[in-house]
Backbone as a ProteinNet text record, in pm:
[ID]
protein_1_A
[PRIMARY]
XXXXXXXXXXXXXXXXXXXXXXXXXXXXXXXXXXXXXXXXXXXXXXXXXXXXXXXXXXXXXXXXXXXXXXXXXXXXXXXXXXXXXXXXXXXXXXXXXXXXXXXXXXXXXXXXXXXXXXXXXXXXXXXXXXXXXXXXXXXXXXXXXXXXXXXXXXXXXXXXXXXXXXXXXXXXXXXXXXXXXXXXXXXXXXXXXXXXXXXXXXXXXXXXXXXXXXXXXXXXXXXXXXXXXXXXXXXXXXXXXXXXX
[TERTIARY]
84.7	0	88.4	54.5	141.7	110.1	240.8	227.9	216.6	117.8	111.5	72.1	207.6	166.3	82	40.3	-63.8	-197.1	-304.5	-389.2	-507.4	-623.5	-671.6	-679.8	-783.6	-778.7	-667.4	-568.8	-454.1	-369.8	-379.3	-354.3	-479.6	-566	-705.1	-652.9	-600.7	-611.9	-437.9	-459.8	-376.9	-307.6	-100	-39.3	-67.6	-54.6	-104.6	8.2	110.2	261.9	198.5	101.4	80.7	-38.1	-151.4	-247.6	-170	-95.1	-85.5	15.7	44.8	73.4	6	-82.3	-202.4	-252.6	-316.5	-321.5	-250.8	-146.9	-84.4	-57.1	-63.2	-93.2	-205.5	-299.7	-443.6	-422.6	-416.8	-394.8	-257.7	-196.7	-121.5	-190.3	-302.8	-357.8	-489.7	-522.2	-599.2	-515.3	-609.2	-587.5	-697.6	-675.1	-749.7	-776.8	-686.2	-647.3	-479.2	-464	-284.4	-262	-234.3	-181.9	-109.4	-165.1	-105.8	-90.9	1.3	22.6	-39.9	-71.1	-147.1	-55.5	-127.8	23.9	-60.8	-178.3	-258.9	-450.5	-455.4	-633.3	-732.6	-812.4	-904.9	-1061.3	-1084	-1230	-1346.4	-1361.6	-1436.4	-1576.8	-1689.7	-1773	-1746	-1697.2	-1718.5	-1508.6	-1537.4	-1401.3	-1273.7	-1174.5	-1097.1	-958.8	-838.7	-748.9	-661.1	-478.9	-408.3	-313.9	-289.9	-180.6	-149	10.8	118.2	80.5	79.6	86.7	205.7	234.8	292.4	418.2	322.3	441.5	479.3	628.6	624	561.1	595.5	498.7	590.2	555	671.3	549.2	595.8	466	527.3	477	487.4	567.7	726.5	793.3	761.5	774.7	753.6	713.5	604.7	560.6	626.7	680.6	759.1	610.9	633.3	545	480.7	573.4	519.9	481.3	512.3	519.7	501.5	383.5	414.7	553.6	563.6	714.7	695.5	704.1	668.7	787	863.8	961.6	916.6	973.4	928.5	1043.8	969.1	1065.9	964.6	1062.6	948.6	972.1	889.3	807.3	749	735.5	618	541.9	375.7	254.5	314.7	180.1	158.9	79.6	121.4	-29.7	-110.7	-213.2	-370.5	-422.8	-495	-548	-743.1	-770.4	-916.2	-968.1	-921.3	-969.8	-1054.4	-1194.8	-1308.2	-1256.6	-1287.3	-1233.1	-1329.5	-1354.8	-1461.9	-1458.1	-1541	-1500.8	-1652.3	-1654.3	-1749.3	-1910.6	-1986.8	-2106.5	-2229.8	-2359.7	-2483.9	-2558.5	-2657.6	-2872.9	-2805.9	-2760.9	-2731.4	-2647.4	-2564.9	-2417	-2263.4	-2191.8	-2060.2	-1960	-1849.5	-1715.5	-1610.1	-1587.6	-1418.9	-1319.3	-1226.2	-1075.3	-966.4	-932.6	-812.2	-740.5	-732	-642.5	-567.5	-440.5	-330.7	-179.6	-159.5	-26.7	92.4	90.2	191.3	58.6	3.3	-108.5	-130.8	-151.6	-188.1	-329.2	-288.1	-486.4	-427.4	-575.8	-577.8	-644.6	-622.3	-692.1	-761.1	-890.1	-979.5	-993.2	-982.7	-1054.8	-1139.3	-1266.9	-1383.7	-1383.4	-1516.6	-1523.1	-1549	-1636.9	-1689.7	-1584.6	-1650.2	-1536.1	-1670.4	-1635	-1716.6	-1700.3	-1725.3	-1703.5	-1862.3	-1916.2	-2094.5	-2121.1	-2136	-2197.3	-2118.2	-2043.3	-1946.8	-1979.8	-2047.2	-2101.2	-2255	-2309.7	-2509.9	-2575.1	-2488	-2535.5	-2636.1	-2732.8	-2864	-2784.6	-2904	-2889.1	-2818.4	-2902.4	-2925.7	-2776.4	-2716.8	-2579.9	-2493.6	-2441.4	-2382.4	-2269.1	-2147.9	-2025.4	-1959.4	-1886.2	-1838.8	-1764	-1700.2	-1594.8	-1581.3	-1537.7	-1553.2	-1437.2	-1357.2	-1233.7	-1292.3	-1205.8	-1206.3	-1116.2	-1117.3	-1044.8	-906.9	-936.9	-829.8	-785.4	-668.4	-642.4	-693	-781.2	-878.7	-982.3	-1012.3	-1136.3	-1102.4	-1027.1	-1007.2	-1103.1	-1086.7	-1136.5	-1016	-1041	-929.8	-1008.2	-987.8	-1010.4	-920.1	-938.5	-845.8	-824.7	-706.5	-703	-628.1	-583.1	-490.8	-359.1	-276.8	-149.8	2.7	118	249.3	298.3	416.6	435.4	496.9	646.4	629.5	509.8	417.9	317.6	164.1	241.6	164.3	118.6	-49.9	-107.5	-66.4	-22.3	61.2	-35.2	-43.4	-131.7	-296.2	-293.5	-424.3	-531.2	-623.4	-735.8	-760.6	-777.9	-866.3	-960.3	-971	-1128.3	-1248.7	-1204.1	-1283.6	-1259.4	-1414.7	-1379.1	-1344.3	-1267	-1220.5	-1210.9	-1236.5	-1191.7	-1080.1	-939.9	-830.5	-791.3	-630.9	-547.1	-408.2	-327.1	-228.8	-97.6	-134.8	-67.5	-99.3	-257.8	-292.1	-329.1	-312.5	-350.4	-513.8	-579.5	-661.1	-771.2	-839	-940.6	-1080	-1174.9	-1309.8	-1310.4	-1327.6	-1300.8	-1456.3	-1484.5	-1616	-1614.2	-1638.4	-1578.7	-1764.5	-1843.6	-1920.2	-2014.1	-1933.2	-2007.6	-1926.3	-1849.7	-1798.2	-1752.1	-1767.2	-1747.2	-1635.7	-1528.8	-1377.2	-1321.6	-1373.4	-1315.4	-1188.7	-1031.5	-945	-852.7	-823.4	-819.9	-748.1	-627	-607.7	-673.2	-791.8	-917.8	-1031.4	-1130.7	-1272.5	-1324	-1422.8	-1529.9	-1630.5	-1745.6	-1860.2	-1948.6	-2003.3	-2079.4	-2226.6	-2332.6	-2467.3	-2579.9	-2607	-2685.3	-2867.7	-2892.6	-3012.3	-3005.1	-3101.4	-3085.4	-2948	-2882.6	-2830.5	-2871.1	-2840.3	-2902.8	-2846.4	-2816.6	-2706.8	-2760.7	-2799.3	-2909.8	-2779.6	-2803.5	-2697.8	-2765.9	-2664.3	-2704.3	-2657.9	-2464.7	-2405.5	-2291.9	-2260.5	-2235.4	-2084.3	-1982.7	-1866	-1760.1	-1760	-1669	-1587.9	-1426.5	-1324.9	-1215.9	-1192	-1104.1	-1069.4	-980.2	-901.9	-985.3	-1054.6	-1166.1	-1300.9	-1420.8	-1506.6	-1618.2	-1630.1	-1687.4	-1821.2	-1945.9	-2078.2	-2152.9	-2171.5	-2196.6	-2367	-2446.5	-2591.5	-2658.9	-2758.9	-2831.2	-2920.9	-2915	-3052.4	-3001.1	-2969.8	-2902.8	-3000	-3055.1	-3114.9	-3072.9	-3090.6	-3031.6	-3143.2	-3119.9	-3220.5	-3214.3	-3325.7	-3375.2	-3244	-3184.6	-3111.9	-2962.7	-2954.1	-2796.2	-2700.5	-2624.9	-2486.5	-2362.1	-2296.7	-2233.4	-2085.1	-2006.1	-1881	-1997.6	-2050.2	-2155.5	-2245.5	-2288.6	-2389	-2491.8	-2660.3	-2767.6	-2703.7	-2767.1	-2713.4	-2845.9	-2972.5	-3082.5	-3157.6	-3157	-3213.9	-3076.4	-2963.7	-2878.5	-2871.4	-2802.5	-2833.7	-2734	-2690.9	-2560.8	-2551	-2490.3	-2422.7	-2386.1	-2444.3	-2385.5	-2495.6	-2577.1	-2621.5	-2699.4	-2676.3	-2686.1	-2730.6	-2852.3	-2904.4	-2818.7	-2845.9	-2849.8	-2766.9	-2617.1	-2482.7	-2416.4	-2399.5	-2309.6	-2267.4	-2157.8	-2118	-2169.5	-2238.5	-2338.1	-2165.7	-2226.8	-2041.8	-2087.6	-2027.6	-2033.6	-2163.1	-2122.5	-2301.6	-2263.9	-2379.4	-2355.7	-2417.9
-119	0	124.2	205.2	316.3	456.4	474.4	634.4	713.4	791.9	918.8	1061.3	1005.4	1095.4	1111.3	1220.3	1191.7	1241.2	1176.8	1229.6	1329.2	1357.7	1454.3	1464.8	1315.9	1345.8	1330.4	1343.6	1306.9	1460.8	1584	1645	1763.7	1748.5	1784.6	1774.1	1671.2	1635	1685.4	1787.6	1837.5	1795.3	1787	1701.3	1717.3	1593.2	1578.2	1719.4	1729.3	1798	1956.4	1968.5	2129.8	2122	2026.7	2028.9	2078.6	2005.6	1997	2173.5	2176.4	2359.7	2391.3	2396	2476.5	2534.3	2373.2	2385	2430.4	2375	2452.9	2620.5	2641.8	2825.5	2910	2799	2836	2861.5	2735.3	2750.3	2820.1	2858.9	2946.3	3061.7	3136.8	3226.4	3248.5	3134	3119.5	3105.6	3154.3	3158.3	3078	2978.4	2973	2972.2	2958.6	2993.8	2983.1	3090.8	3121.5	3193.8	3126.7	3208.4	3326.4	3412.5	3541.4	3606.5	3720.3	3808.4	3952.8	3962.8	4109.5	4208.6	4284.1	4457.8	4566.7	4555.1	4663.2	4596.5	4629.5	4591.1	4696.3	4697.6	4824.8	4781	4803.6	4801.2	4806.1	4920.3	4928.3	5039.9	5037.3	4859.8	4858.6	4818.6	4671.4	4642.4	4564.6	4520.8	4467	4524.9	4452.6	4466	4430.8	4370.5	4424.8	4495.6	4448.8	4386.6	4238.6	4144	4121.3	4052.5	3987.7	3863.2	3786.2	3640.6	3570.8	3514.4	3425.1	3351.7	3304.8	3225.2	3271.1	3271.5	3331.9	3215.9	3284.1	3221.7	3186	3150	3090.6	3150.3	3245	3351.3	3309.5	3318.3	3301.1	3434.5	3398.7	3538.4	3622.2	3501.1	3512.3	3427.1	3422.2	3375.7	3382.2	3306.7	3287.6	3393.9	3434	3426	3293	3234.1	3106.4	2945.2	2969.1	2872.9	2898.3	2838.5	2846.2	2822.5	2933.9	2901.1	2955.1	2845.9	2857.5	2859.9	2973.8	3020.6	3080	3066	3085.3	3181.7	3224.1	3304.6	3308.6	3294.9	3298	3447.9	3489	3616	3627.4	3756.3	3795.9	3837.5	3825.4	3866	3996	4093	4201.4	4249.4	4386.8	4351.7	4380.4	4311.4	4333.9	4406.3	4505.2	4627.6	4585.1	4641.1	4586.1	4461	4402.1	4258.6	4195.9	4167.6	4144.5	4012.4	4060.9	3992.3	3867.8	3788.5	3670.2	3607.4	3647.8	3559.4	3533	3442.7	3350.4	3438.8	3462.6	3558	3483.1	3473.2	3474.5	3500.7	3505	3523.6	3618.9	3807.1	3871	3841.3	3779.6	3733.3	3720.1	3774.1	3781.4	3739.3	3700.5	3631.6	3738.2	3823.8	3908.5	3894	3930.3	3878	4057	4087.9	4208	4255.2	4146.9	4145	4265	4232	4297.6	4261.1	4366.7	4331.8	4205.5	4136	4015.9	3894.1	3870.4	3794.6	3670.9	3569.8	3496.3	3459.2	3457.8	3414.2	3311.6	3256.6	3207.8	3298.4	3350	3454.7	3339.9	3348.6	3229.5	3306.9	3275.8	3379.2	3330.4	3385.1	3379.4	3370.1	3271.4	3229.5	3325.3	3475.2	3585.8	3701	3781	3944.6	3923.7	3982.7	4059.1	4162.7	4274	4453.1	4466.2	4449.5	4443.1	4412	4268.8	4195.6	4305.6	4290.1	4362.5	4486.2	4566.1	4714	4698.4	4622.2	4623.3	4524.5	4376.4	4300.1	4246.1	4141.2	4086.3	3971.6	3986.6	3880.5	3925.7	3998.3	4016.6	4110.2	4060.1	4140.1	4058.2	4161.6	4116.3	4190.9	4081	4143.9	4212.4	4306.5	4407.4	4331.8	4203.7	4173.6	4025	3961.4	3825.7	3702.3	3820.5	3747.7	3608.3	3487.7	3398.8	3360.6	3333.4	3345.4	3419.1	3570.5	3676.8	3725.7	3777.5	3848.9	3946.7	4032.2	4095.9	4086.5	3920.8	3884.9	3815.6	3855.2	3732.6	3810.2	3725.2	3718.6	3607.6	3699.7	3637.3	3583.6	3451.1	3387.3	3390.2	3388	3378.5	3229.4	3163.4	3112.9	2986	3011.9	2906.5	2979.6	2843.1	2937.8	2813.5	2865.9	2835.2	2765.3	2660.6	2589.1	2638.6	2773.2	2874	2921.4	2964	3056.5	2897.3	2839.5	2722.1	2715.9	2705.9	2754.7	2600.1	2612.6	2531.9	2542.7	2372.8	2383	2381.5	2273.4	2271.1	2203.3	2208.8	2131.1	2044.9	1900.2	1789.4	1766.6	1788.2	1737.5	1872.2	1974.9	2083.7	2201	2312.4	2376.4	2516.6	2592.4	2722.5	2840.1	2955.5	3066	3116.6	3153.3	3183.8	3260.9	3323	3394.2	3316.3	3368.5	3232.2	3227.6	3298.4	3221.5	3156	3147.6	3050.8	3085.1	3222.4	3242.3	3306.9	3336.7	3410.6	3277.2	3211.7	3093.2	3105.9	3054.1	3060	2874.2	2774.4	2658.6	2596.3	2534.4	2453	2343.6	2238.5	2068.7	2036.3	1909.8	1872.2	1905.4	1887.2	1934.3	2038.9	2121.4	2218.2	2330.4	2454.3	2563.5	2618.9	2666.6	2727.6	2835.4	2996	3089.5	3088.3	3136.2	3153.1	3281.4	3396.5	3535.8	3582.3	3677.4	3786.3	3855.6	3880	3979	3950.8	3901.2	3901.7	4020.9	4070.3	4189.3	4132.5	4182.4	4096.1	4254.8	4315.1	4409.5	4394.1	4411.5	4371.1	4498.1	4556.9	4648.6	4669.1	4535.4	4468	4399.9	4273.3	4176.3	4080.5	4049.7	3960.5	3783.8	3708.7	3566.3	3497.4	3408.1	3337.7	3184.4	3097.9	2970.8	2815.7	2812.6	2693	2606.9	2434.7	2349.1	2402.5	2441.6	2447.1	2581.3	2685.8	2828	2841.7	2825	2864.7	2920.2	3069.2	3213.1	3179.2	3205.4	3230.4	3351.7	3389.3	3516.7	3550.1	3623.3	3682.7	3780.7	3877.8	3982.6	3957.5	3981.4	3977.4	4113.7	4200.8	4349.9	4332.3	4342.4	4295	4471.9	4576.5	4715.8	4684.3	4798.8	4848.6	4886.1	4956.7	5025.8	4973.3	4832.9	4752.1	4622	4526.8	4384.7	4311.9	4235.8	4107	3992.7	3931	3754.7	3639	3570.2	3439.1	3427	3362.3	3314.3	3254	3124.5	3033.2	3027.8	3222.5	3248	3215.8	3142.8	3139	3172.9	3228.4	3316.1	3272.1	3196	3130.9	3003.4	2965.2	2830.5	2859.4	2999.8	3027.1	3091.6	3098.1	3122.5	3285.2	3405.2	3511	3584.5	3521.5	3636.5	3552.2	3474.8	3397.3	3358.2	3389.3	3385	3437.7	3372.8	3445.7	3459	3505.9	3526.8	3463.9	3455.2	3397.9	3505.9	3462.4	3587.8	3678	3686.3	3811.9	3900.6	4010.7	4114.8	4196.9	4241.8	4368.1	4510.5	4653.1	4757.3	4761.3	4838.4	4830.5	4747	4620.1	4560.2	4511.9	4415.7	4360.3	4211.4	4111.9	4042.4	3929.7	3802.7	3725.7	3714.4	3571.7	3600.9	3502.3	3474.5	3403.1	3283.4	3230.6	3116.6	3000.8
0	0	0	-105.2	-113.3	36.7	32.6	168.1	146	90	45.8	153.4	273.8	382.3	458.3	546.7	633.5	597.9	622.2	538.3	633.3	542.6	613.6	756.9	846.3	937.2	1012.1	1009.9	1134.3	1099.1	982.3	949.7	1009.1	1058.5	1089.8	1287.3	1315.4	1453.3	1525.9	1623	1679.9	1736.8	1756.5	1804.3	1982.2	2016.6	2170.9	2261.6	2186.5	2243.4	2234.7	2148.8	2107.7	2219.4	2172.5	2315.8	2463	2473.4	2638.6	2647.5	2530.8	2607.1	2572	2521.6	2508.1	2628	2687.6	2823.9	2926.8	2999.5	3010.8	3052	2922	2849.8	2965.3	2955.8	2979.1	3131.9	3194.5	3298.4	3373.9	3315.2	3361.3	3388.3	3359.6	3394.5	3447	3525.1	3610.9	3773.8	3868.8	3984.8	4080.4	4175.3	4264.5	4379.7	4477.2	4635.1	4607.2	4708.6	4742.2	4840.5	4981.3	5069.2	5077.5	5117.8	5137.3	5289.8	5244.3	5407.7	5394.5	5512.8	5517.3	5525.8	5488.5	5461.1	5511.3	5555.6	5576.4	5590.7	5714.2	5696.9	5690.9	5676.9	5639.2	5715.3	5885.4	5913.3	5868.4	5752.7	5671.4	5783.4	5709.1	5656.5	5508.2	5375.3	5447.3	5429.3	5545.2	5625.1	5457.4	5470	5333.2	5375.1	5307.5	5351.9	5196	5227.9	5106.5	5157	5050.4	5078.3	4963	5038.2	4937.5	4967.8	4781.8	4785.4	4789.1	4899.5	4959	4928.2	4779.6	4707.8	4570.9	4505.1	4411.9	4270.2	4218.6	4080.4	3917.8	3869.7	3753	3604.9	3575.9	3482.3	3368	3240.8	3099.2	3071.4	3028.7	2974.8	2846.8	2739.3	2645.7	2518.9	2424.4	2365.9	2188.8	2115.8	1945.8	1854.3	1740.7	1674.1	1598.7	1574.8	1497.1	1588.3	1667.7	1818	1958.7	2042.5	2191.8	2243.7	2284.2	2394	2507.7	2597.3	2751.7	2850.3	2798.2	2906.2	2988.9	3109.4	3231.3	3332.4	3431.6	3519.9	3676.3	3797.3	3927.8	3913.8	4013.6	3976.7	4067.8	4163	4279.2	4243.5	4309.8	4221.9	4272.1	4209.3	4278.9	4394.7	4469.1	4600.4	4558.2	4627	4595.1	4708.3	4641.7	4747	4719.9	4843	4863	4832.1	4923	4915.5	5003.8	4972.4	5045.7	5161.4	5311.1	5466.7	5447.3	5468.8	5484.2	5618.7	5707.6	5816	5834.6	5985.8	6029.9	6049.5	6012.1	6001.6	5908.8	6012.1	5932.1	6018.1	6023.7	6105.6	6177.5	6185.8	6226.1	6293	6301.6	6397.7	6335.2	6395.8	6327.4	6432.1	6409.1	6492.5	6380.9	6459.5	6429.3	6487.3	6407.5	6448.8	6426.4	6547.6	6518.7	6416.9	6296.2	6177.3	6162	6185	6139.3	6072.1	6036.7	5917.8	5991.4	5865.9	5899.8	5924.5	5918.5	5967.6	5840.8	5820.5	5753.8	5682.7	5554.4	5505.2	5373.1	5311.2	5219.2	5119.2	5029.6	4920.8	4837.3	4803.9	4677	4606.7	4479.8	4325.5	4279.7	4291.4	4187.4	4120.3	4044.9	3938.1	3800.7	3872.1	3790.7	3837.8	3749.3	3803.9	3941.3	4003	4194.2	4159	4079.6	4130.1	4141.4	4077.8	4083.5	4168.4	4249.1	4330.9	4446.9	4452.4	4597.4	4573.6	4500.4	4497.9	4550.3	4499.2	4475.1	4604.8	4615	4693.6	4573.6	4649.2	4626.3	4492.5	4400	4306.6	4118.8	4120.2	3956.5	3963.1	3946.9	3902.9	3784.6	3692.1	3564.1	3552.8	3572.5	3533.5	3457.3	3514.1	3438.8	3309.1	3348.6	3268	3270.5	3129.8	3143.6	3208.9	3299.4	3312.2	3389.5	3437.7	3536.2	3646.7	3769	3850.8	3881.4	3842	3828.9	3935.9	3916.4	4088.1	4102.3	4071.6	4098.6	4176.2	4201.1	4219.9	4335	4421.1	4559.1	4666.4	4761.7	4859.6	4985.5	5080.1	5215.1	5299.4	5331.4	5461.1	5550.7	5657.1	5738.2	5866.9	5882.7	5949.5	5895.5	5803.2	5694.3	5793.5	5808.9	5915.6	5875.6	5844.6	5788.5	5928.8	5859.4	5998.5	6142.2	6122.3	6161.9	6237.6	6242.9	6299.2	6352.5	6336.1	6380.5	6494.8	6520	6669.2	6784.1	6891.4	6976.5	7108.8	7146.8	7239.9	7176.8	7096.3	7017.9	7087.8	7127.4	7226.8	7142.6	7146.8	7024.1	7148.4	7258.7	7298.9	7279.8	7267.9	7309.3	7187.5	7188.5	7114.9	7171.1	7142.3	7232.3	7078.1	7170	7123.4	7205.7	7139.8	7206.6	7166.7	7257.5	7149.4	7160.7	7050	7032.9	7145.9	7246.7	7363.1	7426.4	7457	7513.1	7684.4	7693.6	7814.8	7809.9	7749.2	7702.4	7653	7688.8	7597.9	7691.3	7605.5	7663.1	7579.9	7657.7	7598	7638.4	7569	7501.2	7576.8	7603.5	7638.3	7668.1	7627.9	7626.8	7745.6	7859.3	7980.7	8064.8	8003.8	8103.4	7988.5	8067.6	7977.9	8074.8	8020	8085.9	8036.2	8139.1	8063.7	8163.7	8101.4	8143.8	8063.5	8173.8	8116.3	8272.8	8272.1	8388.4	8440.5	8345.7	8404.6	8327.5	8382.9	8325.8	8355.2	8255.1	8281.1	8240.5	8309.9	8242.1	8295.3	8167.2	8178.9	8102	8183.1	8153.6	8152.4	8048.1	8072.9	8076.2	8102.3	8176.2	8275.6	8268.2	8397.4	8403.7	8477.7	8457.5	8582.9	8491.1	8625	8601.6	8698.9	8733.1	8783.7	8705.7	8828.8	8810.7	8915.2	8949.1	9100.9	9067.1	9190.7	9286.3	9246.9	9311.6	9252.4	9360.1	9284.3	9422.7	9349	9430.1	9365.6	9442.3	9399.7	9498.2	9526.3	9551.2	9531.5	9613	9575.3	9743.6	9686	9828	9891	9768.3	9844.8	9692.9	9789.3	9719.4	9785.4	9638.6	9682.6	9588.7	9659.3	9624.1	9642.2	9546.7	9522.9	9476.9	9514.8	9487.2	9550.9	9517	9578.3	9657	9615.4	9708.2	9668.3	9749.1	9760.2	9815.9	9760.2	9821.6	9832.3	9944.4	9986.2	10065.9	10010.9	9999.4	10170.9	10218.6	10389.9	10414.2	10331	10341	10323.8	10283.6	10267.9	10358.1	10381.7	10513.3	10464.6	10584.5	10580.2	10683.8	10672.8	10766.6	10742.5	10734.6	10742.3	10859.2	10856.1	10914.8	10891.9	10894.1	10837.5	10891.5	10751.5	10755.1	10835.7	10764.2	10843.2	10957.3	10980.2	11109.6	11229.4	11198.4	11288.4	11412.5	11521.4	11692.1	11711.2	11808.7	11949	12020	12091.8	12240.3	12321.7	12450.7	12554.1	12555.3	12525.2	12515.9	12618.6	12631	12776.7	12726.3	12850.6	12834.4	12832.1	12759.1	12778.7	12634.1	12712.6	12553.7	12574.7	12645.4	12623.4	12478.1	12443.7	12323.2	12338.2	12231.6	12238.9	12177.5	12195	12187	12038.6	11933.2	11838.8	11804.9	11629.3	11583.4	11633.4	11715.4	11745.5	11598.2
[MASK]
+++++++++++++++++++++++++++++++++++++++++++++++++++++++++++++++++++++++++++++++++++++++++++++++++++++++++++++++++++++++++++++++++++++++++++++++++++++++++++++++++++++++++++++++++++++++++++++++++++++++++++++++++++++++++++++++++++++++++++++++++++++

């Protein structure tokens, strides 16, 4: 059988070597999570963040006219300024964190441009632009953390809110709740109530302030009833009455 070269379809069908830079190509300019550091946070409302990503990057230098050529060079992104905070928040409730520079996050890039949605809210929003997962479009979580800055002293039975020394926790555990802090404040600008089996304060001094204090029939006091309590000794006129018996 004669060879008269390759024929249409295999001349029609792209070498697998050109495919895969193609690809490649493509994905070289997509983004989808990359740890970054904070350089500046911004309270807001609404709360945003500029950071450096983390790790450097190996970018497309330059492209042949007649051929993909995928020379490469690492490369630091650039910072990204206003970058939407994402933390723990829904049914009117939010969990914030101090965020400040040097701090660790994970940046995600969206699938759409966000300048719309992050301007208008709600639903019906149509992007400015058809990019896909651009650095434009991140968003920071926080709480992704390098081995360095690795939180020490991790609870696996319990869940706590801390700070990363560890002196500072309000800890969770199935049947016991444990705040531990140099100074608690607990300020209530209604009722506050307190119902327990069993209720035991300790301290070197304990200062009980108001304008009107009430205490139960059954309060004791050294382990003695406070309002039905008597004396010993006791004598008419001024004498001094002995103590509670």
């Amino acid at each position: 059988m004669a060879n008269y070269g390759t024929n249409v379809e295999q001349r029609l069908t792209p070498s697998s070597e050109r495919a895969l830079v193609l690809a490649e190509q493509i994905a070289q300019s997509f983004r989808v999570a990359l740890p970054a550091i904070v350089q500046e946070f911004f309270p807001g409302p609404p709360a945003t963040v500029s950071v450096i990503i983390a790790t450097n990057e190996y970018v497309e230098q330059n492209f042949g006219a007649d051929k993909i050529d995928l020379k490469t060079k690492a490369m630091q992104l650039p910072l990204l300024q206003d970058v939407p905070v994402a933390f723990a928040s829904a049914g009117g409730w939010s969990l914030t964190f101090p965020i400040k520079k040097g701090d660790e996050c994970l940046v995600i890039f969206a699938d759409t441009a966000l300048d719309v949605w992050w301007q208008n809210g709600g639903l019906d929003n149509h992007p400015i632009a058809q990019r896909r997962h651009n650095l434009s479009d991140g968003v920071a979580w926080f709480g992704l953390r390098s081995t360095p800055k690795g939180l020490a002293g991790y609870a696996t039975g319990s869940m706590q809110l801390r700070n990363d020394a560890g002196d500072v926790v309000i800890d969770l555990a199935p049947s016991k709740i444990t705040i531990t802090a140099p100074t608690v404040d607990v300020q209530c600008t209604g009722t506050a109530s307190v119902e327990a089996a069993t209720a035991t304060v300790q301290a070197s001094t304990i200062q009980i302030t108001g304008s009107e204090v009430t205490i139960g029939t059954a309060t004791k006091v050294d382990n003695k009833q406070f309002l039905t309590h008597t004396h010993s000794g006791v004598q008419a006129g001024l004498s001094t009455t002995g103590p509670v018996a």
